[in-house]
Structures are given as structure tokens and as C-alpha cells.
N, CA, C and O atoms as a GROMACS GRO file, in nm:
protein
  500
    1UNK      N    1   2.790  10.050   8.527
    1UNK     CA    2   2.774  10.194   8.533
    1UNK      C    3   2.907  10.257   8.574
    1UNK      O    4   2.967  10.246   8.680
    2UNK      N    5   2.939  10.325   8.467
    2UNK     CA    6   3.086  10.416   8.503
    2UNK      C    7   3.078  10.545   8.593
    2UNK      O    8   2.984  10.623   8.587
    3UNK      N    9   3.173  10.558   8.666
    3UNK     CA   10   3.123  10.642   8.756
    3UNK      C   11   3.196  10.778   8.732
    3UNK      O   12   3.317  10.760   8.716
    4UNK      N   13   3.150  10.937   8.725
    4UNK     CA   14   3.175  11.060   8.715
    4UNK      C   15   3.279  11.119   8.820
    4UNK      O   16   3.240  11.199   8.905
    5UNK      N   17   3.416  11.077   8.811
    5UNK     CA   18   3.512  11.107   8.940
    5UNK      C   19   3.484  11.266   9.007
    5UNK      O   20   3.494  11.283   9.128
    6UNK      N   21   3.454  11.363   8.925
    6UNK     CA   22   3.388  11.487   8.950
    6UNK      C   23   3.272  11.523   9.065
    6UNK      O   24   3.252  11.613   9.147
    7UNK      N   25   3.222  11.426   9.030
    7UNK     CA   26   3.070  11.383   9.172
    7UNK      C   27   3.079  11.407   9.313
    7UNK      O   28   3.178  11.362   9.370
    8UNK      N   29   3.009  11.458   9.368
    8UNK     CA   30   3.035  11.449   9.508
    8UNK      C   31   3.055  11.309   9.588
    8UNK      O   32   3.046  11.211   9.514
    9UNK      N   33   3.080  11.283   9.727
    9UNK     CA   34   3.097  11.153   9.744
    9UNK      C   35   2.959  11.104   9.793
    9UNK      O   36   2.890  11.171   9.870
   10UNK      N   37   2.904  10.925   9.721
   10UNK     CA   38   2.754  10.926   9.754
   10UNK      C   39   2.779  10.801   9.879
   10UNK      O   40   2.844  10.697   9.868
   11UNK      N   41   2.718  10.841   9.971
   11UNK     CA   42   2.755  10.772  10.140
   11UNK      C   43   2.674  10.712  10.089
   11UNK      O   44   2.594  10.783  10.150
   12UNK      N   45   2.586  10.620  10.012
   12UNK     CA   46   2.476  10.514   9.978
   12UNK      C   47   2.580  10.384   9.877
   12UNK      O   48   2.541  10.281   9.822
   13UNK      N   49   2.697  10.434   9.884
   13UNK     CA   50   2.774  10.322   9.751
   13UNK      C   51   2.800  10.217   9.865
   13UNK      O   52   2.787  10.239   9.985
   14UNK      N   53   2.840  10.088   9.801
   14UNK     CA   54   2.827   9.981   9.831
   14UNK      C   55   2.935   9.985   9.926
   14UNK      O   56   2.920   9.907  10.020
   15UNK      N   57   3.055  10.064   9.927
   15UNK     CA   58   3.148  10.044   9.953
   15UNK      C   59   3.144  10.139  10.174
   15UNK      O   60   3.190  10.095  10.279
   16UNK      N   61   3.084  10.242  10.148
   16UNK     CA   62   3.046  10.289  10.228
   16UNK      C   63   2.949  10.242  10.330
   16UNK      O   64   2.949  10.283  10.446
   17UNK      N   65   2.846  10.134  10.272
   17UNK     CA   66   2.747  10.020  10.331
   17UNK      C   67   2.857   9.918  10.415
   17UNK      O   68   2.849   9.900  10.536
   18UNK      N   69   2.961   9.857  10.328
   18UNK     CA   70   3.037   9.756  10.423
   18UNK      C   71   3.139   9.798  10.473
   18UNK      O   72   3.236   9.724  10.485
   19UNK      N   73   3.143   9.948  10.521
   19UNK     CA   74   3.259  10.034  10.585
   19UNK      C   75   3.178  10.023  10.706
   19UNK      O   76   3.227   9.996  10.815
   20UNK      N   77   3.044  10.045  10.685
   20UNK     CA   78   2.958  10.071  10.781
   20UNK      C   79   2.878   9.940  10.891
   20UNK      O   80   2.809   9.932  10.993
   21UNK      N   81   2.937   9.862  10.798
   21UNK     CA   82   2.850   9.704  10.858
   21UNK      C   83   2.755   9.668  10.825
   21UNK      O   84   2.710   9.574  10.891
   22UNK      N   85   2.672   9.719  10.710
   22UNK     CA   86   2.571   9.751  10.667
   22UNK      C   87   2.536   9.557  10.594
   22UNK      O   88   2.453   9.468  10.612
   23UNK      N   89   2.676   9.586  10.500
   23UNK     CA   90   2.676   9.450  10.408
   23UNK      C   91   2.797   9.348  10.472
   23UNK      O   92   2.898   9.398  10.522
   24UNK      N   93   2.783   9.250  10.469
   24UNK     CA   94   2.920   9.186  10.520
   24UNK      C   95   3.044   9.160  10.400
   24UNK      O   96   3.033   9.180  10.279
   25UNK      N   97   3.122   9.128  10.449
   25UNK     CA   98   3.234   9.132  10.343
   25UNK      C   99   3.335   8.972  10.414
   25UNK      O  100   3.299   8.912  10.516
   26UNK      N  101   3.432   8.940  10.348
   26UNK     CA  102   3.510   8.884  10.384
   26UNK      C  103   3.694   8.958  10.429
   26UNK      O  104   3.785   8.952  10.347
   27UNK      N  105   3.707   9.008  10.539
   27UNK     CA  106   3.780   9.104  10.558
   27UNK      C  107   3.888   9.032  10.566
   27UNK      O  108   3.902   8.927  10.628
   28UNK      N  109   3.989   9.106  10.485
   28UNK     CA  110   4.186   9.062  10.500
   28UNK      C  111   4.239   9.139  10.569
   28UNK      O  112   4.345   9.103  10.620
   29UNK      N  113   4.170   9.322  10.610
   29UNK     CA  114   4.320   9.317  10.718
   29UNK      C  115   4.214   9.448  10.698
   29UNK      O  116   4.145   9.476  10.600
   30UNK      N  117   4.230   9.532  10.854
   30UNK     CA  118   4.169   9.650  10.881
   30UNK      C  119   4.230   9.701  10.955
   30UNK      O  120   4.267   9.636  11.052
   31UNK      N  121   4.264   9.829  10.944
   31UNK     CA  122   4.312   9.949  11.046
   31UNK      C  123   4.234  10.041  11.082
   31UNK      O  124   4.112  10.025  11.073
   32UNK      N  125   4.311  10.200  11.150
   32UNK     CA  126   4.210  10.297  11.148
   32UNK      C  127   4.211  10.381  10.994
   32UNK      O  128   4.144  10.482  10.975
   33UNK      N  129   4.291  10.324  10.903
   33UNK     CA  130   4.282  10.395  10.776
   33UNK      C  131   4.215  10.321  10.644
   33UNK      O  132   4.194  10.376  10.536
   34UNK      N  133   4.183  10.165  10.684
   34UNK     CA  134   4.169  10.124  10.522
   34UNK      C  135   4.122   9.952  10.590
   34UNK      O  136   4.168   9.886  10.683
   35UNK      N  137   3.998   9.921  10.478
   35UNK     CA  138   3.981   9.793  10.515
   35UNK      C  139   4.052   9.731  10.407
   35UNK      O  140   4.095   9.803  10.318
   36UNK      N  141   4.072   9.597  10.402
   36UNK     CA  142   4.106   9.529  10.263
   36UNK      C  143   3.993   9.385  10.276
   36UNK      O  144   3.975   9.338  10.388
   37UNK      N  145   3.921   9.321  10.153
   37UNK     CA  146   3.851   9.240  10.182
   37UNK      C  147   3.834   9.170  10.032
   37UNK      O  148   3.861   9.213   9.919
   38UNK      N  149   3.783   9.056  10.075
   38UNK     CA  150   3.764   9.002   9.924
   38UNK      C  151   3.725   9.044   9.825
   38UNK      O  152   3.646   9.128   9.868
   39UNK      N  153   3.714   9.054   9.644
   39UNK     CA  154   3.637   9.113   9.612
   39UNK      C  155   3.528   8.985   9.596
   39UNK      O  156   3.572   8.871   9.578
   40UNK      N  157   3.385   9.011   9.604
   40UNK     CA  158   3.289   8.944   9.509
   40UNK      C  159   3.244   8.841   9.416
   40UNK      O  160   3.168   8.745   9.424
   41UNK      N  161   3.359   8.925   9.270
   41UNK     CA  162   3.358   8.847   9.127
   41UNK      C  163   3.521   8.855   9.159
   41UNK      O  164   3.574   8.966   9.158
   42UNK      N  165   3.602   8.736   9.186
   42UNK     CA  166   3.722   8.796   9.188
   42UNK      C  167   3.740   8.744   8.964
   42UNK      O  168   3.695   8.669   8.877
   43UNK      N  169   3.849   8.869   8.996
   43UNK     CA  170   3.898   8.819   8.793
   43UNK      C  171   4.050   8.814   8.800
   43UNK      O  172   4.123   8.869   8.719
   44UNK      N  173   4.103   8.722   8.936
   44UNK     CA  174   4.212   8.612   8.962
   44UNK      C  175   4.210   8.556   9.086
   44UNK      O  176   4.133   8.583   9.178
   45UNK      N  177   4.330   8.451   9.084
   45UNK     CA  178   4.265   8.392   9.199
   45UNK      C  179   4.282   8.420   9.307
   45UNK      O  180   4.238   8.353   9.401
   46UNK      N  181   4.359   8.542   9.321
   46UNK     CA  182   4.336   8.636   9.456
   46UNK      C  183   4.334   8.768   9.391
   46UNK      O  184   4.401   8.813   9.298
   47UNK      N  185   4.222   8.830   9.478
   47UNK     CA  186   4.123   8.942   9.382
   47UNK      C  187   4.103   9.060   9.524
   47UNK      O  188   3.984   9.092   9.526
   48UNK      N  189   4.146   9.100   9.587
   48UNK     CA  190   4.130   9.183   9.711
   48UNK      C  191   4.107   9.326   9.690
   48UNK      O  192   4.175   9.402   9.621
   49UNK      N  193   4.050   9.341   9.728
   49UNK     CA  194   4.016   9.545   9.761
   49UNK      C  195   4.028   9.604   9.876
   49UNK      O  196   3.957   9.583   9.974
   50UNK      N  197   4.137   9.694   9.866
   50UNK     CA  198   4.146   9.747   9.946
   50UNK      C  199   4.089   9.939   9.968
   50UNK      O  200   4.109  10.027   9.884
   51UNK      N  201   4.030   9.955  10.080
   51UNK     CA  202   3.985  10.094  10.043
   51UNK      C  203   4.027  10.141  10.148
   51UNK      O  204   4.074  10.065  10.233
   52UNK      N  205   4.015  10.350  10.179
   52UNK     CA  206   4.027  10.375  10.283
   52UNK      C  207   3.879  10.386  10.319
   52UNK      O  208   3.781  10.345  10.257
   53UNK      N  209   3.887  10.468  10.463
   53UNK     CA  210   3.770  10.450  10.530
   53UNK      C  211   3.696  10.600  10.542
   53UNK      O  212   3.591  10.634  10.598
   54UNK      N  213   3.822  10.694  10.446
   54UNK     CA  214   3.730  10.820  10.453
   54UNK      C  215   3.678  10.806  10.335
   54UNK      O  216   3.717  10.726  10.250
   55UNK      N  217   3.584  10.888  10.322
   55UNK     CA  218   3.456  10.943  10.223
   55UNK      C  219   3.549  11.005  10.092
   55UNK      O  220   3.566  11.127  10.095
   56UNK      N  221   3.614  10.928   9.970
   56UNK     CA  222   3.655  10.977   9.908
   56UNK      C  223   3.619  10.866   9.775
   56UNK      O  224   3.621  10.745   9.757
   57UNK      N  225   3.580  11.014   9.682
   57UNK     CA  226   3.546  10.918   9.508
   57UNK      C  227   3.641  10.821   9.495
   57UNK      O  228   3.646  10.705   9.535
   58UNK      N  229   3.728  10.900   9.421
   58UNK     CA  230   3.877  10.862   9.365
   58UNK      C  231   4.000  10.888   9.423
   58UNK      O  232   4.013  10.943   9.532
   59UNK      N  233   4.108  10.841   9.336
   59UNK     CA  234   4.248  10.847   9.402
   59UNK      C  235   4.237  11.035   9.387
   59UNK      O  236   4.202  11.101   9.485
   60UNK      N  237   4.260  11.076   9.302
   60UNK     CA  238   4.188  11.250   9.283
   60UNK      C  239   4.177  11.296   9.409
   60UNK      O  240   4.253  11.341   9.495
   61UNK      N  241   4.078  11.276   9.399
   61UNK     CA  242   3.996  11.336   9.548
   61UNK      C  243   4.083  11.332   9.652
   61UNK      O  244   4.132  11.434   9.700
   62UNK      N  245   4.118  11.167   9.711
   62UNK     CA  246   4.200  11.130   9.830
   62UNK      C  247   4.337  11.206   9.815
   62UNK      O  248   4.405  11.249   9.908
   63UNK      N  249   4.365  11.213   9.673
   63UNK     CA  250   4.499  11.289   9.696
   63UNK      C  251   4.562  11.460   9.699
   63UNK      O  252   4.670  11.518   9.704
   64UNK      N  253   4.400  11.495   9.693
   64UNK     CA  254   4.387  11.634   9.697
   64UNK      C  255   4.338  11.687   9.864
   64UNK      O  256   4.372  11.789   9.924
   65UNK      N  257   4.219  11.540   9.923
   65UNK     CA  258   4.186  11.622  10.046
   65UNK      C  259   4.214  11.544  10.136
   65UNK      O  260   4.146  11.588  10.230
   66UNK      N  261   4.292  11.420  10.190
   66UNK     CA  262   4.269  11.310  10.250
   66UNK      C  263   4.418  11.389  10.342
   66UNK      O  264   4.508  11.451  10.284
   67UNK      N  265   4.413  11.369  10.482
   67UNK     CA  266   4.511  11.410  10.552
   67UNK      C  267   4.624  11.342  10.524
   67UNK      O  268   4.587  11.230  10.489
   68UNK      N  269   4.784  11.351  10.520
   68UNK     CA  270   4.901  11.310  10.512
   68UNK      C  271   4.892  11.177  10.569
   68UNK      O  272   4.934  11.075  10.514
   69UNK      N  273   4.805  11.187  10.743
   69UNK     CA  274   4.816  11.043  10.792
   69UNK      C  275   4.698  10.909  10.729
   69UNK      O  276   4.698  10.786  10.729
   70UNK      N  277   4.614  11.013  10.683
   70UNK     CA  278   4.541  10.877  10.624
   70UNK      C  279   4.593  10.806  10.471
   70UNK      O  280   4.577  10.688  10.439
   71UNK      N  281   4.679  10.948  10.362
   71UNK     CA  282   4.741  10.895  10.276
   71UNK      C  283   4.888  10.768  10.305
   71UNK      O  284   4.934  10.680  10.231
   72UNK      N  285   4.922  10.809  10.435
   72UNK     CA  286   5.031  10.700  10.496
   72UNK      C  287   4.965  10.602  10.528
   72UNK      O  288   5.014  10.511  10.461
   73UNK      N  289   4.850  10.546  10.611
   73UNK     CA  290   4.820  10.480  10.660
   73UNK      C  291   4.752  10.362  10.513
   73UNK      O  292   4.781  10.244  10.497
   74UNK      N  293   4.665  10.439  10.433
   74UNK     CA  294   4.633  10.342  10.352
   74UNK      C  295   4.694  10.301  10.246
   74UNK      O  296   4.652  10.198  10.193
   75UNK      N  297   4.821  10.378  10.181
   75UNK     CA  298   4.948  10.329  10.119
   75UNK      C  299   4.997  10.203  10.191
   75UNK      O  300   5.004  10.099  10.126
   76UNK      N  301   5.032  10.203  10.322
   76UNK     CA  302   5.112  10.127  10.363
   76UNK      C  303   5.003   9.984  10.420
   76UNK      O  304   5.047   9.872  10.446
   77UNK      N  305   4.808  10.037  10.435
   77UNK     CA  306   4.803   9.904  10.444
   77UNK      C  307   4.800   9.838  10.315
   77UNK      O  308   4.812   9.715  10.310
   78UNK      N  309   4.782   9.916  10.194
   78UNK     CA  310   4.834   9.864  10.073
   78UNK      C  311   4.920   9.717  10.054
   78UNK      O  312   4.889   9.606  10.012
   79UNK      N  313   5.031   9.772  10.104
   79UNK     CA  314   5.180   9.677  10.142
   79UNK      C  315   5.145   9.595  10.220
   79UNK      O  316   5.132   9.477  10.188
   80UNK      N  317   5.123   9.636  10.331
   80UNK     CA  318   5.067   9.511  10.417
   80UNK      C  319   5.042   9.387  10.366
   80UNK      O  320   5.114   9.288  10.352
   81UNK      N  321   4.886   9.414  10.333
   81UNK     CA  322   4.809   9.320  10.248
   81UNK      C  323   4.896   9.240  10.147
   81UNK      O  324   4.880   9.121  10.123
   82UNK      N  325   4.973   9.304  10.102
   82UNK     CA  326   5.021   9.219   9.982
   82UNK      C  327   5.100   9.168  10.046
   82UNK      O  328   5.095   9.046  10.038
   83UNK      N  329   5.211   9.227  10.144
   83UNK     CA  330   5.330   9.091  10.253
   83UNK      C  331   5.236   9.014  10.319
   83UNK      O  332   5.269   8.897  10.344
   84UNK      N  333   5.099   9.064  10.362
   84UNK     CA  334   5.102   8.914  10.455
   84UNK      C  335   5.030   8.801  10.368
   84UNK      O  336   5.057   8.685  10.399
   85UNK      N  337   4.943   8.823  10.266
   85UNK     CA  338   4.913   8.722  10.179
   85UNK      C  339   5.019   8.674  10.090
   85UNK      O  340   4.996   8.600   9.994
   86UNK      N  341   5.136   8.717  10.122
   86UNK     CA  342   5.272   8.626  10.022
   86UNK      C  343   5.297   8.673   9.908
   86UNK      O  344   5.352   8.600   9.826
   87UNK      N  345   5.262   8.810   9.876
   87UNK     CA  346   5.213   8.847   9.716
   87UNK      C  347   5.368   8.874   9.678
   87UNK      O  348   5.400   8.815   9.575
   88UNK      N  349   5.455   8.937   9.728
   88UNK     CA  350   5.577   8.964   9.722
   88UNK      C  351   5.659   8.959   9.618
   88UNK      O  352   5.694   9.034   9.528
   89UNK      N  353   5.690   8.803   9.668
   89UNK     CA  354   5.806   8.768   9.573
   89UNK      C  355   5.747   8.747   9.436
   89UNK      O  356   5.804   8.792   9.336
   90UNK      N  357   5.613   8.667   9.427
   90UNK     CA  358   5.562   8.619   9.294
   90UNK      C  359   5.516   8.724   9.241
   90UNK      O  360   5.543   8.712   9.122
   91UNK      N  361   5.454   8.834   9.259
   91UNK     CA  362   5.452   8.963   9.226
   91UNK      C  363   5.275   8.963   9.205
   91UNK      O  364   5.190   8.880   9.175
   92UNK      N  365   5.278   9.089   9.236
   92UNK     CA  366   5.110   9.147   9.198
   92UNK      C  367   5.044   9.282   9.111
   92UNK      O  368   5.113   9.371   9.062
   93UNK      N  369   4.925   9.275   9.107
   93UNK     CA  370   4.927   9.406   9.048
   93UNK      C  371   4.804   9.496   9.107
   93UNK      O  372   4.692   9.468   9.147
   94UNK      N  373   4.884   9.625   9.093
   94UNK     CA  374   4.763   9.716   9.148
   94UNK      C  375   4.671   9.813   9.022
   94UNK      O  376   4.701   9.875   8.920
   95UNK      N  377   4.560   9.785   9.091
   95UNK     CA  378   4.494   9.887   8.946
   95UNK      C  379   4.392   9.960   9.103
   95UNK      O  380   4.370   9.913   9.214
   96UNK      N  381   4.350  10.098   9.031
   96UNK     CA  382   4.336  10.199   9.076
   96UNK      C  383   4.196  10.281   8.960
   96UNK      O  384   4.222  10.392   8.914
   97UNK      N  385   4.101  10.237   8.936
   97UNK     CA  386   4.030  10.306   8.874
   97UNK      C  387   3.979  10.458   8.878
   97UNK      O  388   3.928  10.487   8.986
   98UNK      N  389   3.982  10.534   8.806
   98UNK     CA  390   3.948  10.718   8.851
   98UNK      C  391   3.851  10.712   8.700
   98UNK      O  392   3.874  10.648   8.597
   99UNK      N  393   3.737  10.805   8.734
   99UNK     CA  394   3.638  10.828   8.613
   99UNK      C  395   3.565  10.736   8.537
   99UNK      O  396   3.571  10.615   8.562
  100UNK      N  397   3.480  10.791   8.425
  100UNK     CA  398   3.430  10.760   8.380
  100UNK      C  399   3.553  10.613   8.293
  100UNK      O  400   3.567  10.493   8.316
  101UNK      N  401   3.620  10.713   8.187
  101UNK     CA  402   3.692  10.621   8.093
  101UNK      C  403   3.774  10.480   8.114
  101UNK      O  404   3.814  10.397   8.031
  102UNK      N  405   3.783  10.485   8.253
  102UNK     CA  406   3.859  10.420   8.320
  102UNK      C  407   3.780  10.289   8.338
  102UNK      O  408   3.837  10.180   8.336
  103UNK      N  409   3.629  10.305   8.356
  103UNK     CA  410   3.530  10.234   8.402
  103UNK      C  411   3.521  10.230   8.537
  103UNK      O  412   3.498  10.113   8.566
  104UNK      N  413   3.528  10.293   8.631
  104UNK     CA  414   3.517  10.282   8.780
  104UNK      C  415   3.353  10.258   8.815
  104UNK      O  416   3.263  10.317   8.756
  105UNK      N  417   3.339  10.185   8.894
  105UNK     CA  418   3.208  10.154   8.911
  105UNK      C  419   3.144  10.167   9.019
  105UNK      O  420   3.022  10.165   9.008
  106UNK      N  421   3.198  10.184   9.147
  106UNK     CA  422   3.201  10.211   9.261
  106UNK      C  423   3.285  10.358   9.312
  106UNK      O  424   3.406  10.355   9.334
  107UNK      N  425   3.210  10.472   9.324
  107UNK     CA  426   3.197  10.577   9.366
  107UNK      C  427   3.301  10.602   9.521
  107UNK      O  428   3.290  10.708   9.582
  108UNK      N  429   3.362  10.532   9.551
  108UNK     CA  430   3.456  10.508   9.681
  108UNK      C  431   3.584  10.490   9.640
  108UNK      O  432   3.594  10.375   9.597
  109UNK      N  433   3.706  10.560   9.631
  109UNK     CA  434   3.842  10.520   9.605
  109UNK      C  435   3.871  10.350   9.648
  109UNK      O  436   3.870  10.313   9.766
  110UNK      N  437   3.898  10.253   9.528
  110UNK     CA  438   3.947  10.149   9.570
  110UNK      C  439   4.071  10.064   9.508
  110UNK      O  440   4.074  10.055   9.385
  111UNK      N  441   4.167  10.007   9.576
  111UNK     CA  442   4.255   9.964   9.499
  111UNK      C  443   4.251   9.809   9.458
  111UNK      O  444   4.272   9.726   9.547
  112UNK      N  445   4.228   9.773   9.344
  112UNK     CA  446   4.251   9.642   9.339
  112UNK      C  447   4.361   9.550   9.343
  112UNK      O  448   4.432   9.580   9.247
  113UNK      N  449   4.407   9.460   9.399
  113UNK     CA  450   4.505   9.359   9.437
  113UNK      C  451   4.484   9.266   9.381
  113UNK      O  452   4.394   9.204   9.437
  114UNK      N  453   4.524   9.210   9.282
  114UNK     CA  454   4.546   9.096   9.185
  114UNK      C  455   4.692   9.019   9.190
  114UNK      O  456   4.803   9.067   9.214
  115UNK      N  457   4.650   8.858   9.156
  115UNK     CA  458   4.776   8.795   9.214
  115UNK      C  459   4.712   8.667   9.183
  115UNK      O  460   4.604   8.645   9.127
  116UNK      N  461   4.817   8.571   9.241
  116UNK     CA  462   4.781   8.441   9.199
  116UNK      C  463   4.825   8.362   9.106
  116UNK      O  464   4.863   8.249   9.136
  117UNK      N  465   4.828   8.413   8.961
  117UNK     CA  466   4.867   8.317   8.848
  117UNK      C  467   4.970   8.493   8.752
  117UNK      O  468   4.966   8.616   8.755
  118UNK      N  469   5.030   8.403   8.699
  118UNK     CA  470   5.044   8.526   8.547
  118UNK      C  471   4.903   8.621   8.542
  118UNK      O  472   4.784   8.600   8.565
  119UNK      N  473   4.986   8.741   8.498
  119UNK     CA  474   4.816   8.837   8.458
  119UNK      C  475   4.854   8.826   8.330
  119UNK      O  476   4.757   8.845   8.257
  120UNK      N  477   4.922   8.810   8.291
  120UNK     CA  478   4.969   8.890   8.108
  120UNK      C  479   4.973   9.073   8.102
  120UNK      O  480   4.957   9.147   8.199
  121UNK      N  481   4.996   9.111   7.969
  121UNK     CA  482   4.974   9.242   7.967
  121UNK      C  483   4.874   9.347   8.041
  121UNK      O  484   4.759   9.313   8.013
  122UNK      N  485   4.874   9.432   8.104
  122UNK     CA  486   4.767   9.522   8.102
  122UNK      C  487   4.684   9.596   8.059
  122UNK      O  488   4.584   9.634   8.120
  123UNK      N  489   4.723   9.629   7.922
  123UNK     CA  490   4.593   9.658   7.799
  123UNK      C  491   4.596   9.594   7.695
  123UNK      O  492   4.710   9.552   7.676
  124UNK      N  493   4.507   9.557   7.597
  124UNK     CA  494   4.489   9.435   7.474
  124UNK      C  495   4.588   9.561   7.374
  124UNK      O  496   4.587   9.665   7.439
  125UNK      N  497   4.632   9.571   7.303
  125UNK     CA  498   4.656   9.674   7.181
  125UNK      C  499   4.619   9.654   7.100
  125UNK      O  500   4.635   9.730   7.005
   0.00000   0.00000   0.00000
């Protein structure tokens, strides 16, 4: 289910449940701005999500209403995450889903962290 970046934010998404303690997760690194945690289905062999912890759809949203310090804080645990799991030098990639077309599926701004092996290209042509 693709999600309507337009939407209000729904405090029932999955993502808001294991902000909350609701669901457990496998956590990589938490501040007062952003958890990062395993994903699920990872699709490499390190697959991490990182989110912030305010109530925001998309990057959109966060970058229209999210205070200066929470846009610093979860940029940089961004970085974090990727220096302390070693992602660095071998390099990683970030994807960032917004809207429908995009396929976002989870209603909570999240960044994905991919790494591990070669990705290849980022879209088929």
C-alpha cells in the first residue's frame, strides 16, 4: 500500500508503535532525535532504518515543519549510523521514499541505509 504524502500524520503506523514500545525492534543507535533499527525484510545485507521521532509523513513534511534542531539531530544521526557500522569507506546508499509514486509504505518519514555488497544501479531503464 502506497502511501498519500499529503495525509495527515497517522500515530497508528507501525513506525510510531515501535517509537512508542509498542512493537520491538532491533535498535542500532537512538538519540533524542531519531531511532535507527533493523529493517524486517532487509533487501541487503545491511538494511537499517533510520527515522526521527517526531510525528512526520515524509521528508516534505519534516522539511517544512520539523524544528532546525531536530532536522540537525536526525541528519547527523544519519551519519552516525553509517560511521559506526563501518559503512564509510565501502560506501552506502540512502533512499528516502515521499508519496504515492515513489511507493512509500509506511506513513512516518524514513531513511533507508543499504550496504553490504555492490547495489548496482538505482533504477532498471
Amino acid at each position: 500500500m502506497a502511501v498519500d504524502a499529503t495525509l495527515p500524520y497517522d500515530d497508528q503506523n507501525i513506525f510510531a508503535k515501535i517509537l512508542r514500545g509498542e512493537i520491538p525492534n532491533r535498535t542500532v543507535y537512538e538519540d533524542d532525535y531519531a531511532l535507527a533499527f533493523h529493517d524486517i525484510n532487509p533487501q541487503a545485507p545491511i538494511h537499517v532504518l533510520v527515522i526521527p521521532k517526531g510525528a512526520y509523513v515524509c521528508w516534505d513534511d519534516f522539511s517544512e515543519k520539523a524544528s532546525e534542531a531536530e532536522i540537525a539531530g536526525f541528519v547527523r544521526a544519519v551519519g552516525k549510523v553509517a560511521r559506526d557500522l563501518g559503512l564509510v569507506a565501502p560506501g552506502y546508499r540512502l533512499l528516502a521514499n515521499t508519496g504515492t509514486n515513489s511507493h512509500q509504505e509506511v506513513p512516518h518519514l524514513h531513511v533507508h541505509l543499504f550496504a553490504g555488497q555492490p547495489l548496482g544501479p538505482m533504477l532498471v531503464r
